[in-house]
C-alpha positions as CSV (number, residue, x, y, z in Angstrom):
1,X,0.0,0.0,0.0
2,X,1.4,3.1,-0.7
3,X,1.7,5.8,1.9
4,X,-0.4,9.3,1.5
5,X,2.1,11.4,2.6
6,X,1.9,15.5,3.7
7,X,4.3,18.2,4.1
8,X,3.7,20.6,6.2
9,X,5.3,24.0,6.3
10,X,5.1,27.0,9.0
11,X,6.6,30.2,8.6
12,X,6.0,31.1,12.1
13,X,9.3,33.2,13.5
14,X,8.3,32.5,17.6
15,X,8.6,29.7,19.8
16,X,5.9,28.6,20.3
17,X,3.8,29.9,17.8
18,X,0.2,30.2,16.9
19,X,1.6,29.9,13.2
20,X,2.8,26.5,14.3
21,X,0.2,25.4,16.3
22,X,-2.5,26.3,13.5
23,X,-0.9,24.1,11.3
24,X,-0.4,21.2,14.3
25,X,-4.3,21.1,14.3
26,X,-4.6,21.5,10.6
27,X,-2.6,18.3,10.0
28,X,-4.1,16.3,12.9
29,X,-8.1,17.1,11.2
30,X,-6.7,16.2,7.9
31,X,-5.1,12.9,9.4
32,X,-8.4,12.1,10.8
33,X,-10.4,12.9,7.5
34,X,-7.9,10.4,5.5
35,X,-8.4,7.9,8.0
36,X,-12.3,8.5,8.0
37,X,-12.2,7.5,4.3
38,X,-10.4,4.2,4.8
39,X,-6.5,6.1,4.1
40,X,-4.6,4.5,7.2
41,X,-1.7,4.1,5.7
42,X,-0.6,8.0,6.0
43,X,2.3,10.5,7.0
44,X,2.9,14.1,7.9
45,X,6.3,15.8,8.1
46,X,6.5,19.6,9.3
47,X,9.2,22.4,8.8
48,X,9.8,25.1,10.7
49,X,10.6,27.7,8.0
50,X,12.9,29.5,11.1
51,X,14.8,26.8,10.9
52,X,16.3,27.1,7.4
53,X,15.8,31.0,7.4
54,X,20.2,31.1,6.5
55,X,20.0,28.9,3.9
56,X,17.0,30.4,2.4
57,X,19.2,33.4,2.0
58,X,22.2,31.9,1.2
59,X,19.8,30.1,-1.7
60,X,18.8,33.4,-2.9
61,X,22.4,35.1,-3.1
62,X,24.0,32.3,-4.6
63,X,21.8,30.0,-6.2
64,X,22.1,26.6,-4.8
65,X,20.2,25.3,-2.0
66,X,22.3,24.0,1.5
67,X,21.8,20.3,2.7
68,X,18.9,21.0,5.2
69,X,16.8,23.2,2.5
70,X,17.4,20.9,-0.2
71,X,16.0,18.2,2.1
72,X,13.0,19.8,2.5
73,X,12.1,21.2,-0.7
74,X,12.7,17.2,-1.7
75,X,10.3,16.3,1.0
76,X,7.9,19.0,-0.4
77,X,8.4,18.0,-4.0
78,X,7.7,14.1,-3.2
79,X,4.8,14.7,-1.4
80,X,1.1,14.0,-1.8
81,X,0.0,17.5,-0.6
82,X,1.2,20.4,1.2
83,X,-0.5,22.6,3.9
84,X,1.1,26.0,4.1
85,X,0.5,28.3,7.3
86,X,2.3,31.9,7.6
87,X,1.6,34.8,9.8
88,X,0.5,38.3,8.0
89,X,2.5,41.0,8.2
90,X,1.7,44.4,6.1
91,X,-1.5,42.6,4.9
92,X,0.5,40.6,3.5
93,X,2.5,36.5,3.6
94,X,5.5,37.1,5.3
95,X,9.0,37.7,4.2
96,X,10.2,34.8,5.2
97,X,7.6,33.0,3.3
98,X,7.7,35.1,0.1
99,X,11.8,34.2,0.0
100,X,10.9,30.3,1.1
101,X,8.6,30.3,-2.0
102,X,11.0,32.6,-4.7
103,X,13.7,29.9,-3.4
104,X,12.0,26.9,-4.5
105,X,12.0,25.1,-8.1
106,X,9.0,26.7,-10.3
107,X,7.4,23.3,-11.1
108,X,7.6,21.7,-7.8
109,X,3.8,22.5,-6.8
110,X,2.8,22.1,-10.2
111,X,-0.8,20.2,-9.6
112,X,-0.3,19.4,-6.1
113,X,-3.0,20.4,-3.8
114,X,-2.7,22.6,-1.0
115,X,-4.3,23.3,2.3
116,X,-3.4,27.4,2.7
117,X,-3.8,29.1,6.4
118,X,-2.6,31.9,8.0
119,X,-2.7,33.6,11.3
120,X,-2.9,37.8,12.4
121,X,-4.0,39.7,15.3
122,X,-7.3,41.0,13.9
123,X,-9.7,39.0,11.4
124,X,-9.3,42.0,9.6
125,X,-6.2,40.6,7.6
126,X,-8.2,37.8,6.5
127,X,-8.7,38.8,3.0
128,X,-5.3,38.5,2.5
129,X,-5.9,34.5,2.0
130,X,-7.6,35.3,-1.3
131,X,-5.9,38.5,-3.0
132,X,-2.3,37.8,-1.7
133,X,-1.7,34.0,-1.1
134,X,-4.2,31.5,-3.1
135,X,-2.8,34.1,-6.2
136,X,0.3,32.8,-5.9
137,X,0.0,29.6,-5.7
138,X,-2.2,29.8,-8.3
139,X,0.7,31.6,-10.5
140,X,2.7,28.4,-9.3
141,X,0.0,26.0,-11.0
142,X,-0.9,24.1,-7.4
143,X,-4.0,23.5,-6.9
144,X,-5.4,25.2,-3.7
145,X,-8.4,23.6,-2.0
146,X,-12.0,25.7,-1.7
147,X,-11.3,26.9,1.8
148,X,-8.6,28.7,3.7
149,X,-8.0,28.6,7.0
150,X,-7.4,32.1,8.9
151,X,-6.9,32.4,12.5
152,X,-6.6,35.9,14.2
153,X,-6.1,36.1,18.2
154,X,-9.9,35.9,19.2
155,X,-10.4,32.7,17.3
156,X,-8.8,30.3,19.6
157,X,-11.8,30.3,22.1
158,X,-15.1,28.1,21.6
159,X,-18.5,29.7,20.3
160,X,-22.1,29.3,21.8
161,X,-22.3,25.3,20.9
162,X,-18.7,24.5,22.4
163,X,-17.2,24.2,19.0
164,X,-15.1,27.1,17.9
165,X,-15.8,28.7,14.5
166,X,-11.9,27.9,13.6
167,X,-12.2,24.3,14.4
168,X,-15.6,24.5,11.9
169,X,-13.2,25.9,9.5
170,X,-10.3,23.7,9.7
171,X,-12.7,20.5,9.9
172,X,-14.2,21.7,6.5
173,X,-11.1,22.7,4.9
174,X,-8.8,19.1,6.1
175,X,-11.8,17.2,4.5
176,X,-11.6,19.2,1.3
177,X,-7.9,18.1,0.9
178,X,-9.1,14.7,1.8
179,X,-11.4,14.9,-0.7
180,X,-9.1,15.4,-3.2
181,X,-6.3,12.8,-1.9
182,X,-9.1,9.8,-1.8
183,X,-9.8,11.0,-5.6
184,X,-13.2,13.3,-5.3
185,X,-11.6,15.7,-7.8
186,X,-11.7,13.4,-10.2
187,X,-15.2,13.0,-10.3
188,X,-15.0,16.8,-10.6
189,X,-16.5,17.5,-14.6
190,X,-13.9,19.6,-16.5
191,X,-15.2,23.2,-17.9
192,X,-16.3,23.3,-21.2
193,X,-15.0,26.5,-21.7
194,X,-11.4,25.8,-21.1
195,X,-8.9,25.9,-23.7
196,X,-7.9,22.7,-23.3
197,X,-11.7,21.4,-23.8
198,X,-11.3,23.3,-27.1
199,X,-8.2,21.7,-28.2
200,X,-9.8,18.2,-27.2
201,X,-12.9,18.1,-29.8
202,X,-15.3,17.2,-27.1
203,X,-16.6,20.7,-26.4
204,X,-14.6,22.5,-28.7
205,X,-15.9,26.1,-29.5
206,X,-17.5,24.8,-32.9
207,X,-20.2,22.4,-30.6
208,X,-20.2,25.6,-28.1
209,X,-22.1,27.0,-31.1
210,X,-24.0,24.8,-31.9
211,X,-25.3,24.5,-28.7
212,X,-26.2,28.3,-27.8
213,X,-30.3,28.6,-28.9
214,X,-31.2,30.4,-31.7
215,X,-32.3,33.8,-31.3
């Protein structure tokens, strides 16, 4: 049986930090969703983007990677998904993130999917999920799940029902990637309009035409 394996990588600069520990109960939700759909055989292996801060520069002044960043871009490359969690700084990824990701081979994420989180102080950095960091890795061709997962400092308690909102969030995003690792994109129909449908005769732009009612 082959293992279903994650990478995991925080861009969290503290120690602790709620960087860190929003992506601790990202993986453990997404664990439990693979399990739920008979994947047992599974594995999840985090970075601490602090860690290999040096070499991440080094990489960027000289152009090859050191030992321990090579190792985990590798690890990143080979694996069967990524979840990504980075604080926001200047409404914004952080810098340490931006160089992680300007460091790392172009066609590594390349139709991998991802789980994207991030943690600020106020939810009012939230929209930064969707006009700063699913656009990128949309630029880099991955293939980000529906949800994102923010966490700002008043998200950490529970709501009325016990259950905390962020929990509700994480739960419904870890079974989106789940989703997609047991193979429910596949059952996804392709859009008619794309230019690959075009180039594939099956819903090329000639049966678009033909299809549009007369008027």
């Amino acid at each position: 049986m082959t293992t279903t394996s994650l990478a995991v990588v925080s861009a969290g600069l503290s120690t602790p930090s709620s960087t860190r520990t929003l992506a601790d109960r990202i993986v453990y939700a997404v664990l439990a969703e693979l399990e739920s759909r008979g994947i047992t055989d599974r594995e999840a292996r985090t970075f601490e983007l602090r860690d290999v801060a040096h070499d991440i520069t080094n990489n960027l002044l000289t152009g090859f990677a050191p030992k321990p960043l090579a190792e985990m871009n590798g690890v990143i490359a080979s694996a069967d998904a990524v979840i990504v969690a980075t604080p926001i700084f200047s409404t914004s990824y952080s810098g340490l993130f931006k160089s992680w990701i300007d460091a790392l081979d172009r066609d590594v994420l390349e139709g991998k999917p991802i789980l994207i989180s991030a943690t600020a102080g106020t939810p009012r950095h939230s929209l930064a999920l969707d006009y700063a960091i699913r656009p990128l890795f949309t630029y880099l061709h991955a293939e980000p799940v529906t949800t994102a997962v923010f966490a700002s400092a008043e998200d950490w308690g529970a709501g009325a029902d016990g259950v905390a909102p962020l929990q509700q969030r994480i739960d419904r995003a870890a079974g989106e990637l789940a989703d997609r690792l047991a193979g429910g994109a596949a059952a996804r129909k392709p859009d008619p309009f794309s230019p690959e449908a075009y180039m594939n005769g099956a819903g090329s732009f000639a049966d678009l035409l033909t299809e549009l009612p007369n008027r």
